[in-house]
N, C-alpha and C positions, 0 to 999 in steps of 0.2 A: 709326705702324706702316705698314710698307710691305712691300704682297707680289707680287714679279714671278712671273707664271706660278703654281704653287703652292709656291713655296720662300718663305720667311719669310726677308727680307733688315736686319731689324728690329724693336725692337718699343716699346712703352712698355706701363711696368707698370701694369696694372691695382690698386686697391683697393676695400673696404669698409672702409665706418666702423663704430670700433670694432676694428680688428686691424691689426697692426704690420706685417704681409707682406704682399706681391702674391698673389693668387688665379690665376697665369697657367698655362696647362697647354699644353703644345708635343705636339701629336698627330705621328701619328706620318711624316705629311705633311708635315709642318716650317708649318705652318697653326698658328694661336695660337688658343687657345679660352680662355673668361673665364667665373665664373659672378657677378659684379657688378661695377659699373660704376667708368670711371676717376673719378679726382679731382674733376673738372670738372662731368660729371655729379652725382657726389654732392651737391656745394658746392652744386649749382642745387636741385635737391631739400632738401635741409636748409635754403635758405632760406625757397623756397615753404614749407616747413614750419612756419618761425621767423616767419612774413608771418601763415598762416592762427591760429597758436594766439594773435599778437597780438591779430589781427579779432577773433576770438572770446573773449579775455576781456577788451579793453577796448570795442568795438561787440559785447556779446551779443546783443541785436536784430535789430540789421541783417544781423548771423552767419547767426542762425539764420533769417532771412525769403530771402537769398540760398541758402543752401543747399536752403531748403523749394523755392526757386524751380527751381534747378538737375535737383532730384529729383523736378519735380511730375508728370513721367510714371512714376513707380516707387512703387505704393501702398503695397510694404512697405517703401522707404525710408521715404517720409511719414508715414507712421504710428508708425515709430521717431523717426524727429527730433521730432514733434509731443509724442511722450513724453520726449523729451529735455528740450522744452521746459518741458515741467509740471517735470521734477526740477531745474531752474535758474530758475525762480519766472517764467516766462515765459510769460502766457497767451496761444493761440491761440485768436482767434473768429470767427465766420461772417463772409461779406464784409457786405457794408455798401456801399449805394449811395452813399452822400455822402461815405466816404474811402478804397473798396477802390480798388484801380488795378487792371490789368487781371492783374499774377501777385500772389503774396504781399506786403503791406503791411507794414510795421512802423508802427506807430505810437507812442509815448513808449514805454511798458515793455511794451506789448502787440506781438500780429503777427496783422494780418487776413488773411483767406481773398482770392485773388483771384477777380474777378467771371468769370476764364474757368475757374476749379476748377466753375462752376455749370450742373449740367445744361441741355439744353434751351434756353442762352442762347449765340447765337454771337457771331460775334467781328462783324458788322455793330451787331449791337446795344449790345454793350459798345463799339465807337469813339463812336456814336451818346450814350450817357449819359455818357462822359466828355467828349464835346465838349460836351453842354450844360449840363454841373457846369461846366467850365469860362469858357460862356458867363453862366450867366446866376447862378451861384453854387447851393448847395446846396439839394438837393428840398426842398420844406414841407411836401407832402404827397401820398397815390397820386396825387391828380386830377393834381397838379401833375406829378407826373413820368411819368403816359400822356399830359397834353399837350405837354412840350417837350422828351421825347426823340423823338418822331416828327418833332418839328417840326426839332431839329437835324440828322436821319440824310437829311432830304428826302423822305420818304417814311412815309407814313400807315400802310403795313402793315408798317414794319419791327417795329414793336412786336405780337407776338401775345401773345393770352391766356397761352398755355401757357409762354412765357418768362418772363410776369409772375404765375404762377402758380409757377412755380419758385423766383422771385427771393423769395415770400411766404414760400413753406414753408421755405425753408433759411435764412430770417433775415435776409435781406437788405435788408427794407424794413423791420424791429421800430423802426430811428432814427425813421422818416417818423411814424409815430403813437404815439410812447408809452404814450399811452392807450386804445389799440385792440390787440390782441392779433390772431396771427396768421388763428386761424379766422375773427374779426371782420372782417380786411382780403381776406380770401378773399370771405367772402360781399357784399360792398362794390365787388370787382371787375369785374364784371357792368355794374353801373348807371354805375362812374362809366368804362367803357371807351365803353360806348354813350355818354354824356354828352361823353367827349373827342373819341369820331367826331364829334356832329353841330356841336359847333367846329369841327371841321378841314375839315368842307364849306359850315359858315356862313366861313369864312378864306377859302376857296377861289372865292367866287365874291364876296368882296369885301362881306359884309354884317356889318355891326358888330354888338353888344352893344351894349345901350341900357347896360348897368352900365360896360363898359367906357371907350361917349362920357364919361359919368360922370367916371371916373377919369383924363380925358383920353389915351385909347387909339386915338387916331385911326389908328394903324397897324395897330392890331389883331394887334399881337406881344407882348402882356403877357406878364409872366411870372408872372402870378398871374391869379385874376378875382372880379370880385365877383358872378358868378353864382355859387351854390355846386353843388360837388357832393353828387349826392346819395349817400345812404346806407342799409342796409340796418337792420333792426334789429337791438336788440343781441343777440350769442349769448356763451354762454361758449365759453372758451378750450379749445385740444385738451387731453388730458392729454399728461403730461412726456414717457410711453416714445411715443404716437404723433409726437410733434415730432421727436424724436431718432431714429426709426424715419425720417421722412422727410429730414431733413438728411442721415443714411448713406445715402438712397435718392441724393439729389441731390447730395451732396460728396464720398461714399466713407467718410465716417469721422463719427463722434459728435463733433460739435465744439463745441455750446454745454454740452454735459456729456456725462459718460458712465458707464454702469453700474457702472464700477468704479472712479471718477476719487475718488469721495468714503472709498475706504477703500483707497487703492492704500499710504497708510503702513502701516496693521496686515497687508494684504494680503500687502506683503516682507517684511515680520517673521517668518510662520509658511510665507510659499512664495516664496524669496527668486527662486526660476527662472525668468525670463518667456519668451513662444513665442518674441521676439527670438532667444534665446541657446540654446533647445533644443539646438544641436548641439553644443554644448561639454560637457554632461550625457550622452551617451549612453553607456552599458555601466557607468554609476555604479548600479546595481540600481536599486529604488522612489525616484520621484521625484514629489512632488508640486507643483501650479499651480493658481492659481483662474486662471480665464478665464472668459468669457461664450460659453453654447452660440448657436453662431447656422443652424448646418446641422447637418439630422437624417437621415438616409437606411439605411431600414430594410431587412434583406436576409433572403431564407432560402438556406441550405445546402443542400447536397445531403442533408445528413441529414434535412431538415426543421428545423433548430435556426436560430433568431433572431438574430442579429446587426447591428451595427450598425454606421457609419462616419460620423464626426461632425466640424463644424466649429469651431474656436474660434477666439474672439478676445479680444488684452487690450489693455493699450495701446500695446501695442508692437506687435504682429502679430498673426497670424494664425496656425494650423496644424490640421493633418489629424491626428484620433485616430480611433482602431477599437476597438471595444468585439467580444470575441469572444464565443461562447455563451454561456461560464458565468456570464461578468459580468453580460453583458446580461440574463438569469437573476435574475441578485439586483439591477440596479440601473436597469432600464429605467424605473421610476418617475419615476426621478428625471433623465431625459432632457429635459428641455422645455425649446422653441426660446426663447430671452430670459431662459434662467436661470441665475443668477450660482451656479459649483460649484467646490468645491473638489475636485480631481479628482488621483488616486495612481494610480501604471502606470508602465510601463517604456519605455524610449525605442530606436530601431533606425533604423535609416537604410533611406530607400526612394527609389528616382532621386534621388540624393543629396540631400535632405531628409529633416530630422527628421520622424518619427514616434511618436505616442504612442497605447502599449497599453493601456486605461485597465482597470484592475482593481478602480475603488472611487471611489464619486461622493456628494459630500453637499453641500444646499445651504446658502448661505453663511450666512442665516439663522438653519442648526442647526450650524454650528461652533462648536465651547467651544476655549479653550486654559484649561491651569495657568496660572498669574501666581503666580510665586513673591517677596514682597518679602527684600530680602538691605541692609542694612546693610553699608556699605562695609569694615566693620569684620570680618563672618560673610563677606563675602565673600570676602575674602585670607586667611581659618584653611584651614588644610589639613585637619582635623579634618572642618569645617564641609561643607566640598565633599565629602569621600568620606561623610560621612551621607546628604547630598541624593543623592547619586547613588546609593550602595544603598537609599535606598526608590524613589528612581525608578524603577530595575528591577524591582521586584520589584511594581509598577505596570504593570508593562507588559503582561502578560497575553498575548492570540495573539494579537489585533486592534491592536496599537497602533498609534491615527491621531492621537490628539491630543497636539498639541506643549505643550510648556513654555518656557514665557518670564519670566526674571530678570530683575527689577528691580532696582537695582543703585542706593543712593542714598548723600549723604553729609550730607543735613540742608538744601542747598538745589539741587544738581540729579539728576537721575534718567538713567540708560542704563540703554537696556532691550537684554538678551541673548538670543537664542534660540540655547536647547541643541541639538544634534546629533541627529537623528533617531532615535540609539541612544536616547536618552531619553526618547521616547514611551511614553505611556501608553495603558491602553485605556479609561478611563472617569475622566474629568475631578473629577466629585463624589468618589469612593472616590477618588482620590491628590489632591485637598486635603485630604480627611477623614485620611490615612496623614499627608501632612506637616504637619500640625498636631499631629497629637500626636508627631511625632518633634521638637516645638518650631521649626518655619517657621511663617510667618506667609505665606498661601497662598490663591488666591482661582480660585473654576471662573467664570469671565467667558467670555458669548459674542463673539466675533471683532467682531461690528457694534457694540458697544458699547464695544471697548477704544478710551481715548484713547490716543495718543501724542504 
């Protein structure tokens, strides 16, 4: 295309892929205006296309450790792709001193945490432990890796307490002792940091280890020693929620587990919405999510009336819900920070972000669903379906929150169905007790116990 002055003395046609015509519009300037790109461009795009869906379904791994790497400044990317990861059988886990690199790792079917995702640890110290992985091969244990990552960085104080107190809590050092558990390696930190300083000042001024003449250590650079370190005694381990509590303190996200990791299949069955996708739901009326409450922030009104504005999180993201008076009214109880809810309310857009109105909150605990079984056979009668579904309704009552879920078998494998929210009922026990005698075979199961 070639424009002298503002006259249009030519042009080439513009396309999109996917449509037989040019998209080209001749303003009234004799100027060419496009609203997609020519050929050329397309081609190039559709490649990179045809390049990245490669990477990713024959290198899944390396996909998704590059991509985690790409996005490791964007916590609501990360927290989406790390749930990508779980639904393509790809576990993500805390870094690891002996094979994280310094962004995300792949390793065989796994993808480690990199050592610079870890608080409180910078990037001297992280050159510092991979140069002495490298030098002198994988830690054996703390003593051994407070004494030769100092020693490779050149300096005694590059390693502090509080980086090695980091690297504890979020997992990073559980390879070094198997048999010692985090709190254990914590309390242990103390004596043997003190014990690796006064090595690095007997090195210093040149006075050996009578174990190390021993060992023939006349340089006095082992990389082990047979002085031992010493040790504190034994303590038990944290519990599970404070570990994961500190890993999100230190990585941003639950990554050796997570509050919802162990029921995320029955979880989509009965609330298939996660906070990811929030904005594709909005102005669908009542919409329900389990999420994890993690911020609680309690308000009064001008009238006086309570309300509330609350954080959630699942494994995909994050989002901002409001609980207004009257909710907060009947469901404040049930607000507490670390509790796994299944949560109903209506969604609206605020600085463009989803938000959710929460109208009704139960924990996950006291969730029931129906479980209807259906023989492959009752399932295709047209008879059979408009039964279930007139006693369904007439199950439904004012409150219906509890869903129904079809079983769906044919003697050796099972699909399970969940009905349409018009099919809710309002109490689990009474619409199995109705679909049993309408001849279903029908079961009130809570949520934490269904297998799939």
């Amino acid at each position: 295309m070639k424009i002298v002055g503002r006259r249009l003395m030519g042009w080439q046609a513009v396309y999109d892929i996917g449509l037989a015509a040019d998209h080209n519009f001749v303003l009234a300037n004799g100027a060419i205006a496009a609203n997609c790109f020519n050929k050329s461009h397309s081609t190039a795009y559709g490649y990179v296309t045809y390049q990245t869906a490669f990477l990713k379904a024959n290198f899944p791994v390396e996909y998704m450790a590059a991509l985690l790497t790409a996005n490791s400044g964007d916590q609501d990317k990360v927290q989406r792709y790390i749930a990508t990861c779980l639904s393509m059988g790809i576990e993500v886990l805390p870094p690891d001193v002996n094979r994280s690199d310094i962004d995300f790792t792949p390793v065989g079917n796994k993808i480690l945490f990199g050592l610079s995702a870890v608080r409180n640890v910078g990037q001297g110290v992280i050159e510092a432990i991979l140069q002495a992985r490298a030098e002198g091969g994988a830690f054996q244990s703390l003593a051994d890796f407070c004494e030769r990552v100092p020693r490779a960085g050149g300096d005694s104080r590059i390693l502090n307490r509080r980086a090695l107190e980091s690297l504890i809590a979020c997992g990073a050092m559980d390879s070094l002792h198997p048999q010692r558990n985090r709190n254990q390696l914590m309390q242990d930190l103390p004596l043997v940091l003190e014990w690796a300083l006064a090595r690095a000042k007997d090195r210093a001024v040149g006075q050996v280890n009578l174990f190390d003449m021993l060992a023939g250590d006349s340089s006095n650079e082992s990389k082990g020693s047979y002085d031992p370190a010493p040790s504190a005694p034994p303590v038990d381990d944290l519990p599970d929620t404070e570990k994961l509590r500190q890993e999100k303190d230190l990585l941003g996200f639950y990554v050796s587990n997570h509050p919802l990791k162990d029921i995320h299949r029955p979880a989509a069955m009965i609330a298939p919405i996660s906070l990811a996708n929030l904005e594709q739901h909005t102005g669908q009326g009542v919409v329900s999510v389990i999420a994890l409450l993690t911020g609680l922030k309690s308000i009064t009104t001008k009238r006086g009336e309570r309300m509330a504005i609350v954080q959630l999180e699942d494994l995909t993201g994050q989002a901002e819900a409001v609980v207004f008076p009257k909710a907060y009214e009947r469901i404040h109880g049930q607000l507490q920070l670390d509790h796994r809810l299944l949560l109903w309310g209506t969604l609206e857009m605020r600085d463009d972000r989803p938000q959710l109105l929460i109208e009704d909150a139960e924990p996950l605990e006291e969730v029931k669903l129906v479980l209807v079984d259906l023989p492959v056979e009752q399932a295709g009668d047209i008879q059979a379906q408009s039964r279930l579904s007139e006693v369904l309704k007439q199950q439904a009552g004012e409150m219906p929150k509890v869903p129904v879920v079809v079983k769906v078998t044919d003697g050796y494998h099972a699909q399970y169905v969940r009905l349409g929210p018009q099919f809710r009922v309002e109490d689990a026990d009474r619409a199995r007790h109705a679909l049993t005698s309408a001849g279903f075979q029908a079961h009130a199961s809570e949520l934490l116990s269904l297998q799939l």
